[in-house]
C-alpha distance (Angstrom), angle and dihedral (degrees) to the residues before:
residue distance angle dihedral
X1 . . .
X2 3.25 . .
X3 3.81 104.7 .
X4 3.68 73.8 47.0
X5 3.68 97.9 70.7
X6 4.12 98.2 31.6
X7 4.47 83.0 59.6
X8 4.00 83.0 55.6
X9 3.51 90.2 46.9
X10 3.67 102.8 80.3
X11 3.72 91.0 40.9
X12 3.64 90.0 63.0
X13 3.07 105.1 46.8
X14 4.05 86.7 49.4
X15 3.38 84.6 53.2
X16 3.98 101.4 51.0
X17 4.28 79.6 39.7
X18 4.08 77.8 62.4
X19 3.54 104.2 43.6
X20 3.94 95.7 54.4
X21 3.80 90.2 53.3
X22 3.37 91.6 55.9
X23 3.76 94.2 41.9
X24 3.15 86.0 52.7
X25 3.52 101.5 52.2
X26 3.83 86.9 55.5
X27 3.08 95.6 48.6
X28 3.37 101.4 51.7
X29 4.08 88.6 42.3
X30 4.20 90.0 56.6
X31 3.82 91.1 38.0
X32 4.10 87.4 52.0
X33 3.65 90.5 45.4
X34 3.54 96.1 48.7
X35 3.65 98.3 51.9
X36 4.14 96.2 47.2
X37 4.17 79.6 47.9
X38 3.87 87.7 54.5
X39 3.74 100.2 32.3
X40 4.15 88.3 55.5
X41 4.13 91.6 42.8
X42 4.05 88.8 49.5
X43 3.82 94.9 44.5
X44 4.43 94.8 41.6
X45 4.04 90.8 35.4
X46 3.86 103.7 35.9
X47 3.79 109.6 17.0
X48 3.99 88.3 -121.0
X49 3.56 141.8 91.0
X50 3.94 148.7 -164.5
X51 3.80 104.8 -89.1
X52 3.76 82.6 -153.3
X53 3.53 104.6 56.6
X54 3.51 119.2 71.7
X55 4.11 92.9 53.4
X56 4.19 83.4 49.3
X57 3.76 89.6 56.8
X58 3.66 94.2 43.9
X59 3.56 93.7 55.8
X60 3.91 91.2 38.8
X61 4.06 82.6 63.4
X62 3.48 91.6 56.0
X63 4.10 86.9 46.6
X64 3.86 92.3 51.9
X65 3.28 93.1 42.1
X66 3.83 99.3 59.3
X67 3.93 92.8 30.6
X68 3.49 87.6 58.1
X69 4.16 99.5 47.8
X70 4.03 74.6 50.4
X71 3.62 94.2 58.2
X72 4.27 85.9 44.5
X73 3.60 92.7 58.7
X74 3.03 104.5 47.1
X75 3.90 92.2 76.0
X76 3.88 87.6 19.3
X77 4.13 81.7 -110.7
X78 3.89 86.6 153.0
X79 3.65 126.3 130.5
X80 3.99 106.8 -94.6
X81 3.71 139.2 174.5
X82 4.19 105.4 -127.3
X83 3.95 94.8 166.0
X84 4.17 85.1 129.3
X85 3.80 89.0 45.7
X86 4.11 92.5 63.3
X87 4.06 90.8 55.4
X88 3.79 102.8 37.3
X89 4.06 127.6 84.1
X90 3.64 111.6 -98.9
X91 3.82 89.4 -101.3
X92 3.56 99.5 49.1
X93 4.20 91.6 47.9
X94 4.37 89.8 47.3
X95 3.67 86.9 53.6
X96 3.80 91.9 43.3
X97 3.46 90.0 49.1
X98 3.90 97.6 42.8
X99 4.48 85.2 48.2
X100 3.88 87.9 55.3
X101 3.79 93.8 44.0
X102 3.94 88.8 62.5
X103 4.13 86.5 39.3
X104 3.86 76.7 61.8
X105 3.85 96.3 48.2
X106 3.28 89.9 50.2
X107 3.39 101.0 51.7
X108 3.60 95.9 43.2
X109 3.61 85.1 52.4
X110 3.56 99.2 60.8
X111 3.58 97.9 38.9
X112 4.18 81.7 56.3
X113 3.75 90.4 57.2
X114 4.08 91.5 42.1
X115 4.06 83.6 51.5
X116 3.78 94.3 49.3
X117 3.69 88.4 41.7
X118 3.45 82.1 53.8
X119 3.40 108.5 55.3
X120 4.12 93.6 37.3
X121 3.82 81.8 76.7
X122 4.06 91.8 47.8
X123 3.30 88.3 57.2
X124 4.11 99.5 43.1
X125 4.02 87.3 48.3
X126 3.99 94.1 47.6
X127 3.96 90.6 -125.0
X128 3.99 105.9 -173.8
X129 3.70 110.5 -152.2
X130 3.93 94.5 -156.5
X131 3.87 131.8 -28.7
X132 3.68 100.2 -5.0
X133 4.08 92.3 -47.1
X134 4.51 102.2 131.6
X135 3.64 102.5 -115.6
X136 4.18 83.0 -140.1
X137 4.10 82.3 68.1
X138 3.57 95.8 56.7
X139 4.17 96.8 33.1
X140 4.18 87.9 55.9
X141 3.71 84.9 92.6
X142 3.58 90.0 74.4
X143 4.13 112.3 52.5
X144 4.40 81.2 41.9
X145 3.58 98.1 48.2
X146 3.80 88.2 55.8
X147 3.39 98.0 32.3
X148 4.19 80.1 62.9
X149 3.51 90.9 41.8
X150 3.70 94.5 56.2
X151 3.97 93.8 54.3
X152 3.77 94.0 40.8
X153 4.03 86.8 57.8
X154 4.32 93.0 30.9
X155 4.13 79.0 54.4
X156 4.15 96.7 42.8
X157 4.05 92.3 42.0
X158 3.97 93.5 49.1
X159 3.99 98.1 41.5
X160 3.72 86.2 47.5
X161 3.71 99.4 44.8
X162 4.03 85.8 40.0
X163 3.88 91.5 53.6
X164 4.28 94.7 44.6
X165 3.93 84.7 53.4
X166 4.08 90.2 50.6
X167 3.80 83.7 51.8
X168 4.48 82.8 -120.1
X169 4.25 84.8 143.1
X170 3.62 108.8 158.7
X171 3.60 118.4 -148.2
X172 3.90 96.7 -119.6
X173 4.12 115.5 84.2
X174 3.72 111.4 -98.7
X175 3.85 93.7 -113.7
């Protein structure tokens, strides 16, 4: 029994990994609707505004953005271009589709490292974001939603790739 609950272990902790992004996401998609609501009701009913808000909502853009690829990968839900999948065998287009998972990987690996790179030098220079808020604290979003990315796709190409060479080919297209 014990073994038992240590196997379920990982898988909920995977899952509670899962359920913050996606609280998150909403969150951060009610919070940025909220504040454009009350930004356009203080400017139209008072003549004023929040100095503070329209840098927040650009950078909660960025954070929905990224949170939400996040959220795509993570059953490769993402928009893709499959044309070659339609006119190959079933073979050929898994192992197409497992080679451009680790294409992904890789590319969401670099761009990880370019982020972090990134926001090393925001932090050297000091660069404030808006009112005294590091613009490295609001920019981290980037190098980890990549970062994420990149094992989400590393995991999907290699169990894909691992289950064409054990001949376990299902008879749907690997879309």
């Amino acid at each position: 029994m014990e073994s038992r609950s240590q196997a379920s272990f990982p898988r909920r902790v995977l899952h509670a990994l899962e359920s913050a992004e996606t609280g998150l996401l909403v969150l951060s998609l009610a919070g940025m609707i909220v504040l454009a609501v009350l930004q356009i009701v203080l400017r139209n009913a008072a003549q004023t505004g929040l100095v503070w808000i329209d840098p927040l909502l650009r950078r909660l853009v960025l954070w929905i953005a990224l949170l939400g690829a996040m959220v795509a990968s993570r059953n490769q839900d993402h928009l893709s271009i499959d044309v070659i999948n339609h006119f190959l065998p079933l073979r050929a287009a898994a192992f197409c589709k497992g080679l451009a998972y680790l294409f992904t990987a890789l590319v969401c690996a670099a761009l990880a490292h370019s982020c972090g790179l990134f926001l090393l030098d925001e932090y050297e220079y000091g660069m404030q974001a808006m009112q005294g808020v590091p613009s490295w604290v609001v920019e981290l979003i980037m190098p980890l939603a990549f970062g994420v990315m990149a094992l989400r796709y590393l995991a999907a190409g290699l169990v894909l790739l691992r289950d064409l060479a054990r001949g376990v080919v299902t008879g749907e297209r690997p879309c």
